[in-house]
C-alpha positions in Angstrom: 0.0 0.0 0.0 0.9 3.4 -0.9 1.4 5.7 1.8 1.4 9.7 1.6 2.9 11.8 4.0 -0.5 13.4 5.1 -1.7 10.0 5.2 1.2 8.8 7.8 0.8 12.0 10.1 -2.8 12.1 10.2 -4.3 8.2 10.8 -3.3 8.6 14.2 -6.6 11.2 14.4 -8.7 8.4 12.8 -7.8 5.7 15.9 -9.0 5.2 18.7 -6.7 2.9 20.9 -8.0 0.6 23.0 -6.9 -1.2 26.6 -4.9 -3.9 24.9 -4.0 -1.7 22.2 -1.8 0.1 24.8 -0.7 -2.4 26.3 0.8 -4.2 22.8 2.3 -1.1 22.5 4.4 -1.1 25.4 5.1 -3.9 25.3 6.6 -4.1 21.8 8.1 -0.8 22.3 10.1 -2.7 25.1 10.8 -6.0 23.4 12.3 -4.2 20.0 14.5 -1.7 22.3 15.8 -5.1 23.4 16.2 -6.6 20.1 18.0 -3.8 18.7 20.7 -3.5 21.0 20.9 -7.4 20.7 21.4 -6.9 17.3 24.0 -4.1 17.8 25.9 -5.9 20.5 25.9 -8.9 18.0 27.8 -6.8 15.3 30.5 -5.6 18.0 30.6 -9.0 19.3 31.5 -10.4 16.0 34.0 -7.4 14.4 35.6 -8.5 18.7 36.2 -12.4 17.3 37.5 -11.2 14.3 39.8 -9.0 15.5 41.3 -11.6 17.9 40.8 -14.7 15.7 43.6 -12.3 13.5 45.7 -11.9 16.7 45.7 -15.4 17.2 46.4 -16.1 13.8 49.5 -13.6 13.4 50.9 -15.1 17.0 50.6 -18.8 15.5 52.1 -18.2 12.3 54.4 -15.7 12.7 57.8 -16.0 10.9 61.0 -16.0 12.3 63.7 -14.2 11.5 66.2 -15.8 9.2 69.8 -16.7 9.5 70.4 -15.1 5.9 68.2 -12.1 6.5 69.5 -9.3 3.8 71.8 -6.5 5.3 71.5 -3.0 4.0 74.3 -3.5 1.4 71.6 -6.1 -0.1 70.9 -4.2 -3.3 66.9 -4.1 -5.1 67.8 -6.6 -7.9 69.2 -9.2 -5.5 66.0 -9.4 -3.3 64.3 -11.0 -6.1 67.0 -13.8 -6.2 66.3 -14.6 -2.0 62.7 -15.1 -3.1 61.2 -14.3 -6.5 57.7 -12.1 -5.8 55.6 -14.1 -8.2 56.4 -16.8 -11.2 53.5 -15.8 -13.4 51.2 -19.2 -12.8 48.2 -19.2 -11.8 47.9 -21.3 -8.1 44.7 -22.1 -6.4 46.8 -22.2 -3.5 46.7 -19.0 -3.3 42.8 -18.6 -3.5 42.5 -17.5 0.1 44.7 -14.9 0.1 43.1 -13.6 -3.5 39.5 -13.7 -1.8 40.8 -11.8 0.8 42.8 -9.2 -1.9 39.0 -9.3 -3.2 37.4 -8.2 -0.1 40.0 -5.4 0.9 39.6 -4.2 -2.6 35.5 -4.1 -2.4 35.4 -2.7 1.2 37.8 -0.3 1.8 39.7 0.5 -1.7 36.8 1.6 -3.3 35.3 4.9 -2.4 32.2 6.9 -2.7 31.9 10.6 -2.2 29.4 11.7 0.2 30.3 15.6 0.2 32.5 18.4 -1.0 36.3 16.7 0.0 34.3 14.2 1.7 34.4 10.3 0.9 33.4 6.9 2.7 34.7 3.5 1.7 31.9 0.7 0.9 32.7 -0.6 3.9 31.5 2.5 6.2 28.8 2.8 4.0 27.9 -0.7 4.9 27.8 -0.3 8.7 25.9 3.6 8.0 23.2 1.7 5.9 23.0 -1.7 8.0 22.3 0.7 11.2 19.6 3.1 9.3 17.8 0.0 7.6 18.2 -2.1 11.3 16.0 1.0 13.1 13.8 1.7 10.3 12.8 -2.3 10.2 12.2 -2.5 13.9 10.9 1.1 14.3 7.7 0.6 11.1 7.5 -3.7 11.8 4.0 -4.3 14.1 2.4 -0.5 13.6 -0.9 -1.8 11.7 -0.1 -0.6 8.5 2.3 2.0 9.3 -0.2 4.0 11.9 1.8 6.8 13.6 0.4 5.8 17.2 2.3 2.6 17.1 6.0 4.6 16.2 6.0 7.8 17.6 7.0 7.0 21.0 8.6 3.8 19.8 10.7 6.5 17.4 11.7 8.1 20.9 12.3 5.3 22.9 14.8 4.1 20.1 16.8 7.4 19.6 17.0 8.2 23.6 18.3 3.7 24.3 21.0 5.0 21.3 22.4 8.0 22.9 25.0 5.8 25.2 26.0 4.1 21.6 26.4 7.7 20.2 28.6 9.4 22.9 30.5 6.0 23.4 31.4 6.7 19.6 32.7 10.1 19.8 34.5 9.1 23.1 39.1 9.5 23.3 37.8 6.2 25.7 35.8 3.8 24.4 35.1 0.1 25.1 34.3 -0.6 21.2 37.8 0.6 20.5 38.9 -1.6 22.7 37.1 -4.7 21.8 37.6 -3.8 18.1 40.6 -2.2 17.6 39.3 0.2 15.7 40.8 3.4 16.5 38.3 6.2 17.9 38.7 8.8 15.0 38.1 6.0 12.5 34.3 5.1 14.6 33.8 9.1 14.2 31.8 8.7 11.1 29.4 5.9 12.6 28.7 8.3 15.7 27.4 11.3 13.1 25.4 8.5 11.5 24.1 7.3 14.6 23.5 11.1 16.0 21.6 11.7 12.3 20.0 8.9 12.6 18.9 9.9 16.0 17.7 13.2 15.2 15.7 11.9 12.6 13.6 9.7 15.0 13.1 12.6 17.5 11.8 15.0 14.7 9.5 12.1 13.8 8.1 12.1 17.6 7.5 15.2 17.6 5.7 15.8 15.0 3.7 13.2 15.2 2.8 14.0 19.0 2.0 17.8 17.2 0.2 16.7 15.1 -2.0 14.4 17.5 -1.7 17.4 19.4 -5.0 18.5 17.5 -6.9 16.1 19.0 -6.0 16.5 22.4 -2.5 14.7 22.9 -0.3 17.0 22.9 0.1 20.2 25.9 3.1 22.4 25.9 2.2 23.8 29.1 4.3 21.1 30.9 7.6 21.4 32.2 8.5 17.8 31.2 7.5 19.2 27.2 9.0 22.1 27.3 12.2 20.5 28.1 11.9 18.3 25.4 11.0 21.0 23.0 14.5 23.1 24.7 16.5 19.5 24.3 15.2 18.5 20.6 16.4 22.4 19.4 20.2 22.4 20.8 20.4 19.0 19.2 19.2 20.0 15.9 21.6 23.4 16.3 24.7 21.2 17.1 24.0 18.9 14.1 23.8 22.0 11.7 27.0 23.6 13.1 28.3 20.2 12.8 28.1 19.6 8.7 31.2 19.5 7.7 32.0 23.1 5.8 30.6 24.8 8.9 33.0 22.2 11.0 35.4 23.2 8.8 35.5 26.8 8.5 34.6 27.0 12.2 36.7 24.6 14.1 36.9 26.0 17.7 33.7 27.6 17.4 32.3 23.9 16.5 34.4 22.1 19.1 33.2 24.7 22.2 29.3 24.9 21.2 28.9 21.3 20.3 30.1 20.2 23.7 27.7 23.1 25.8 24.6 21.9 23.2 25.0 18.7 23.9 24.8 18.7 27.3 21.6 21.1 27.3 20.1 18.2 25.1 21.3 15.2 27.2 19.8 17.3 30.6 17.2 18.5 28.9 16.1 15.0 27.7 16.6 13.2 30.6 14.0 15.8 32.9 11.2 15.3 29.3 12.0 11.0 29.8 11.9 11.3 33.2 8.6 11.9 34.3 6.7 9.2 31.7 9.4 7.1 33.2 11.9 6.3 30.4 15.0 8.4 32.5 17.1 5.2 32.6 17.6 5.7 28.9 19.1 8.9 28.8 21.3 8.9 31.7 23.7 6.2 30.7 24.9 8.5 28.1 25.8 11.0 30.9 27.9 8.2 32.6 29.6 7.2 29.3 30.4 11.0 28.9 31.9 11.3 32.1 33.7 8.0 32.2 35.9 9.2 29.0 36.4 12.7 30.9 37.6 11.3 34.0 40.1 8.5 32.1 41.3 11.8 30.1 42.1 13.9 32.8 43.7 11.1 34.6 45.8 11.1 31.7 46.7 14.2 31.5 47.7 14.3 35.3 49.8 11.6 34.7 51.4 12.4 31.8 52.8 15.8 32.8 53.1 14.4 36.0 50.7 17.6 37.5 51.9 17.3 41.5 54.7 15.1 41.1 57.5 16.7 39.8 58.3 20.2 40.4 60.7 19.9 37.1 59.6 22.9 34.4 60.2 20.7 31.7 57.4 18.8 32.5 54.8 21.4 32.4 56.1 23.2 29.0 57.2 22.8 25.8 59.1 24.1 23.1 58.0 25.7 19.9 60.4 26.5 17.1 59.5 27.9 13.9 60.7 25.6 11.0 59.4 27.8 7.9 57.1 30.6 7.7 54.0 28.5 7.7 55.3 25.7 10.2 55.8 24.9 13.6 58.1 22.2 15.7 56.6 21.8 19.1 58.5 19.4 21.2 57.4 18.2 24.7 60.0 15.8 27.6 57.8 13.6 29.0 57.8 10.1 30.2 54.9 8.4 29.1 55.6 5.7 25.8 53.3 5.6 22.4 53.3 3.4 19.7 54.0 5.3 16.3 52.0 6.9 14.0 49.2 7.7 17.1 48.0 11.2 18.0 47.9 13.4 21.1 45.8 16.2 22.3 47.9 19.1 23.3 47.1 22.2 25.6 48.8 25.5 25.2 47.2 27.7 27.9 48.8 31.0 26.5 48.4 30.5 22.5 44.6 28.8 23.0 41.6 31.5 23.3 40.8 29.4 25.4 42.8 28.0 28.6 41.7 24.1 28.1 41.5 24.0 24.5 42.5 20.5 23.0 44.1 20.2 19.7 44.8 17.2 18.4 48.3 16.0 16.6 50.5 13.1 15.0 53.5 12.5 17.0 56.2 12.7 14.8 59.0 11.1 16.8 59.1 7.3 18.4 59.6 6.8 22.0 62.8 4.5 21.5 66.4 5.0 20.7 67.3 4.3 16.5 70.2 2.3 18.0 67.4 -0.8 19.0 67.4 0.2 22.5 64.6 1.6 24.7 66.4 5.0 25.2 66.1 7.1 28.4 63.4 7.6 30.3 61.9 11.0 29.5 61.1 11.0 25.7 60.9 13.8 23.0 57.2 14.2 21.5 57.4 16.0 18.6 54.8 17.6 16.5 55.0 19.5 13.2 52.4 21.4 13.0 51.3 23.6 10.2 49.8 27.2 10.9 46.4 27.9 9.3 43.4 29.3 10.9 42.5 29.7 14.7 44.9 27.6 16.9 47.6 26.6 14.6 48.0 30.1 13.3 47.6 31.6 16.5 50.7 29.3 17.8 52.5 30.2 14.1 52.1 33.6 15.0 53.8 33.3 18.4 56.7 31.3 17.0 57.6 34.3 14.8 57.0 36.9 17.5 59.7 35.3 19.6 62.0 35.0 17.1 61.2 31.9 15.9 62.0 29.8 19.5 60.4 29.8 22.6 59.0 28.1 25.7 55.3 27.7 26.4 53.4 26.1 29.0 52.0 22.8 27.7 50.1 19.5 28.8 49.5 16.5 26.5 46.9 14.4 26.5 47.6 10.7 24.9 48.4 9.0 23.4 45.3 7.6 21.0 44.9 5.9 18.2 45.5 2.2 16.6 48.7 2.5 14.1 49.3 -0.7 12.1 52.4 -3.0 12.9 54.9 -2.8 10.2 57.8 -5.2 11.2 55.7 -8.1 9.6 55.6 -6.9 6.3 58.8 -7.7 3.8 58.6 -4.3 2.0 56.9 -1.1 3.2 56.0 1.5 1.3 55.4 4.7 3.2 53.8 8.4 0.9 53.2 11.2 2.3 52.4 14.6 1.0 53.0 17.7 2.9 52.2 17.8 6.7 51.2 14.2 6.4 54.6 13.4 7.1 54.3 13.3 10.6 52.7 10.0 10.2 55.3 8.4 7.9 58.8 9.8 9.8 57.8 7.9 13.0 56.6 4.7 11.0 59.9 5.0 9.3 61.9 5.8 12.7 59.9 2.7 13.6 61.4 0.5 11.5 64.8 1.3 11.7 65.0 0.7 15.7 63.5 -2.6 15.1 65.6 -3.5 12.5 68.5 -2.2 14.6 66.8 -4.2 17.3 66.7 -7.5 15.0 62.6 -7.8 15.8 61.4 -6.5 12.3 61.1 -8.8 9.3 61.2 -6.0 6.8 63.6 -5.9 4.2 63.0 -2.5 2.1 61.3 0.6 2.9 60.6 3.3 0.4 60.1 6.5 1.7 58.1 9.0 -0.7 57.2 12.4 0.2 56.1 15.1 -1.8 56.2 19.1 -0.6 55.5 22.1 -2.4 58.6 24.1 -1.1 62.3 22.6 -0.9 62.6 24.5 2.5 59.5 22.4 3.9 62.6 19.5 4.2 63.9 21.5 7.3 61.0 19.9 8.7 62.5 16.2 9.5 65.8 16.9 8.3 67.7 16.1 11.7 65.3 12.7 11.6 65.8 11.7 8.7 69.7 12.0 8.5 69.9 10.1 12.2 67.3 7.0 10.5 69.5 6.6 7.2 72.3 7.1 9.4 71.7 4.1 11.7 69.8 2.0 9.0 73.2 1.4 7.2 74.8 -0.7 10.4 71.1 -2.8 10.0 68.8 -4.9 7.8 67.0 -2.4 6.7 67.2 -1.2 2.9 66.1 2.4 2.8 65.1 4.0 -0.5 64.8 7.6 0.3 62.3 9.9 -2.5 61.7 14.0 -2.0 59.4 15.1 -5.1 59.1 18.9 -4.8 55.6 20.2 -6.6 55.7 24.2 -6.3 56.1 25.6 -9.5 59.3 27.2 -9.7 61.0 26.0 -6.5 64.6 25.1 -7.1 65.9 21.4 -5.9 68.7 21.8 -3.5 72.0 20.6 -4.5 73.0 17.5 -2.7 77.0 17.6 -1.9 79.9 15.0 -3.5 80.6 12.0 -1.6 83.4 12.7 0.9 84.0 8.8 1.8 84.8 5.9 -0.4 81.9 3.7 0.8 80.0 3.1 -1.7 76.4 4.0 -1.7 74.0 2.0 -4.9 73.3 -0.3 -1.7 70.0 2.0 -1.0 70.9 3.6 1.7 72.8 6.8 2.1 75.9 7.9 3.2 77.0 11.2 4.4 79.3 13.5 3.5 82.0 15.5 5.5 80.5 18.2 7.6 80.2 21.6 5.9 78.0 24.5 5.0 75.3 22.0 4.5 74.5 21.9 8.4 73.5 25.3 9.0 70.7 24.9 6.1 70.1 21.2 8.2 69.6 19.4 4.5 70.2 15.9 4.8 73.6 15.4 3.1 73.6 12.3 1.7 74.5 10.9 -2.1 71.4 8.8 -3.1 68.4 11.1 -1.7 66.7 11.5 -4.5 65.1 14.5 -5.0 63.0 15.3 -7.9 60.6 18.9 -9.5 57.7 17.6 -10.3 54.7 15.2 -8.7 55.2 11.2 -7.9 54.2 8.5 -10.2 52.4 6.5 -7.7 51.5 3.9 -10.1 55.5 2.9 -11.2 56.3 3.4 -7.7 53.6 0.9 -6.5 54.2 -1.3 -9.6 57.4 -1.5 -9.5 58.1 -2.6 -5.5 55.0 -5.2 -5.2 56.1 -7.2 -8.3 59.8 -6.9 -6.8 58.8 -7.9 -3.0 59.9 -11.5 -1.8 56.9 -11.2 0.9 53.9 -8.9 1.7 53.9 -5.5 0.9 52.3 -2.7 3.3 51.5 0.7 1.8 51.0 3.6 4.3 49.4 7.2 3.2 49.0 9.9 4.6 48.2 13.7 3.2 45.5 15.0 1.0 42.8 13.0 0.1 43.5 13.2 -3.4 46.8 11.1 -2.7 45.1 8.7 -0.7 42.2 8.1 -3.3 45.2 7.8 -6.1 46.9 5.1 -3.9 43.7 2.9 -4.0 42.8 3.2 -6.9 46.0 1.4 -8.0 46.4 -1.3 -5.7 42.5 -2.3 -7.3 44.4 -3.4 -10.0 47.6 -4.9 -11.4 49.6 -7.1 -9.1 47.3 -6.4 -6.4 45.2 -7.7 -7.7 43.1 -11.1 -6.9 44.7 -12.1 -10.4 47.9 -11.2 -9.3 47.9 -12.8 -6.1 47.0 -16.0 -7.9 49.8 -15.9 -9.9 52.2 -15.3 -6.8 52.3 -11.4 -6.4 52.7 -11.0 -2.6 49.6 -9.6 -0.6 49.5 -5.7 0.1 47.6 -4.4 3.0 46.7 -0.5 2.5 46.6 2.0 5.9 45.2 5.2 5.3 45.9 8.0 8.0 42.2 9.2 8.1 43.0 11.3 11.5 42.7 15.5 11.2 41.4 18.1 13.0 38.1 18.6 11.3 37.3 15.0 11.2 
């Protein structure tokens, strides 16, 4: 049957419940809640065994290192002659690992755009549609032909038993990150789903309670309504400032009023559930909300180690302007991180406001390049580039001190779920621009466990592309210690700077000074000279090149050279990120290719900004 919209609003006016027609109601209303969160808790149950059924897996099979593991001087060419990449012949041998090629490709290679700079892999479209289509089935199932008395409290009762889910999604803290492993700035996009999703079944109560209104439901002169009414407009406010060109444009401004509406909503709410009795709903979201607060502060307490050290170091941090748009800010504090996560920091006197939390990608490692632990009190490093608002604000400071200073500073961290790269046999790691930050420390990474004989990677190449040859001031003291120690190790380093701005010249690289010779892939420095006071890394084979990347040859040609599996790790503009997949859906790659022997290559995306 065909239903109109004036039709759907309106029946209600034509019915006249009865006794038992109340109680079904209730009753139903109760038993789908249930089933719903059974069906939610199901999913996170089963992404939970997956997640440690892979664990398991990687612990059982894990290889060993070799006693004829490649040194640095291996070159490229004689890789293939440990262990050829592929023969050409088709195996179906090899099928699982090509179904599972297929899958990667399907879910998360492909992707759909969903906004202006704004895209979703089939795989987050998946869980978005699977939770819209799960409440719309058991919100519109048992309503007597869609009759709005049967859903528009039932509309309610779902969106207020959801509100834990939602803030548990947005949440540093969260137990789903924990069972799942998936990071909590990954999950962002399923809580704005959820909170749309959410908003959509309050509007649909309320209207439909207006609209029986007319007969005698509905009275504003309560308390209990008018919160409601208060509750359902600072919700629908903080989902318009939320869209993402407002977010956007208006970070800070976002970040401050989406916290104060959404507790006037969550209070509000809970006094409008409370008196027909439906408060235990709401407040668990409170609870939720306040768990991930406390755990954070915690943190933070204990990372700058508020009222146990009476050290300065520990409660500041140094900012030193790198270029004219960008920022080194480097914190001594003893707390360890896995690379490639992020931190929230605090800079009371550059914020407008004193407890404003920005978040970052720590560009250093908490361990020493030589494959020890290093001293206690590690250097977090961030490179930061100045924009609008904070960053700008904090790129401003830098030049009005002369480009160094000291700042008061707390840290918050560290989050996030990097990938482990010591299992792979060649790693490909591209960044463009600031993304950076998320390769160096994957790169430092690797080098301390090779150093540390506990990495099984051969071969790292290390692209990055900037528009300004100064922008290599950035890591340049990083870099040159990596290469440096990577050439007593295992490690094969193939070092690429591809530099896009129009007319930028390419720095001159100096002559060898030593008689070691450098085709072995890694580089060797030269004699100290005038070269360190522009903090260039010196060394023969950097290659540095005007013009943008070839991502396909550069893909290409490293996966059908790799002995073993192949990780490729991006991180910059979206652009460069969509370019990326879009290769490794094809070519050897491939579910083809991996039949024929081409090793496996698992793709990591750095997703994690400040507007997401």
């Amino acid at each position: 049957m065909a239903w109109t919209l004036n039709s759907l609003l309106f029946v209600s006016r034509e019915f006249t419940p009865s006794t038992a027609d109340k109680a079904l109601k209730n009753e139903q209303q109760s038993e789908y809640v249930k089933q719903l969160w059974t069906f939610l808790a199901s999913v996170v149950a089963l992404l939970t065994l997956i997640r440690f059924a892979r664990l398991g897996l990687s612990l059982v099979l894990k290889p060993k290192l070799s006693s004829d593991f490649p040194s640095s001087t291996t070159k490229k060419a004689d890789l293939e002659r440990i262990q050829p990449g592929h023969n050409g012949k088709v195996s179906w041998r090899r099928l699982p690992t090509a179904f599972s090629s297929a899958f990667c490709i399907v879910a998360f290679r492909f992707n759909v755009q969903i906004g202006p700079r704004a895209y979703a892999s089939i795989a987050e479209l998946a869980f978005i549609f699977g939770y819209i289509i799960a409440v719309i089935v058991w919100l519109l199932i048992d309503t007597e032909d869609l009759n709005s008395w049967f859903f528009e409290d039932r509309a309610a009762h779902f969106a207020s038993c959801q509100l834990p889910l939602i803030v548990a999604l947005a949440g540093k803290n969260n137990v789903i990150s924990f069972l799942t492993g998936v990071s909590h700035e990954k999950l962002n996009v399923l809580h704005r789903a959820a909170a749309r999703t959410c908003l959509i079944l309050l509007w649909m109560h309320a209207i439909c309670r207006a609209v029986g209104g007319l007969s005698g439901k509905f009275d504003f002169t309560h308390g209990w309504m008018q919160c409601g009414a208060t509750g359902l407009a600072a919700f629908t406010l903080a989902k318009i400032l939320s869209i993402r060109p407002i977010r956007n444009a208006f970070f800070e401004f976002f970040l401050v009023s989406h916290i104060i509406l959404i507790a006037i909503f969550l209070v509000a709410g809970y006094v409008h559930a409370r008196d027909p009795g439906y408060g235990d709903y709401i407040w668990p979201a409170l609870v939720v909300w306040a768990f991930d607060r406390v755990l954070r502060l915690a943190r933070l307490l204990w990372n700058n180690r508020v009222g146990r050290s009476s050290e300065q170091h520990h409660s500041t941090a140094t900012v030193e302007l790198l270029s004219e748009d960008t920022v080194r800010l480097t914190l001594r504090r003893q707390f360890n991180w896995k690379p490639g996560q992020h931190a929230y920091v605090i800079l009371p006197t550059v914020s407008d406001l004193p407890f404003e939390a920005h978040p970052f990608t720590i560009a250093s490692i908490p361990d020493a390049l030589d494959g020890t632990t290093g001293s206690r009190e590690k250097e977090v490093v961030f490179i930061i580039r100045g924009r609008n608002g904070f960053t700008g604000r904090l790129r401003d400071h830098a030049c009005d001190n002369n480009g160094h200073s000291t700042v008061p500073a707390l840290v918050d961290g560290p989050y996030g779920c990097p990938p482990d790269l010591t299992q792979y046999t060649t790693c490909v790691l591209i960044a463009g621009g600031s993304g950076v930050s998320y390769t160096l420390p994957l790169l430092l990474n690797l080098v301390h466990k090779a150093r540390a004989r506990k990495s099984l990677t051969r071969r790292v190449i290390f692209v990055w592309a900037v528009r300004n040859p100064e922008h290599l001031k950035w890591i340049s003291k990083l870099l040159s210690e990596a290469l440096q120690a990577a050439r007593t190790s295992t490690l094969v380093i193939d070092p690429r700077v591809y530099i896009t701005g129009p007319s930028c010249p390419i720095p001159e690289i100096p002559p060898i000074s030593n008689d070691k010779d450098s085709s072995d892939g890694s580089m060797t420095p030269t004699s100290v000279n005038s070269e360190e006071k522009s903090e260039l890394p010196t060394y023969s084979t950097l290659k540095i090149t005007h013009g943008r990347p070839s991502i396909s040859r550069i893909l290409r040609d490293e996966i059908y050279t790799s002995p073993g599996p192949v990780s490729v790790d991006v991180a910059g503009p979206s652009t460069l990120s969509h370019s990326v997949a879009r290769v490794l859906s094809s070519g050897p790659s491939s579910p083809m290719g991996i039949l024929k022997g081409a090793p496996s290559v698992t793709l990591h995306v750095e997703t994690f900004g400040m507007a997401h």
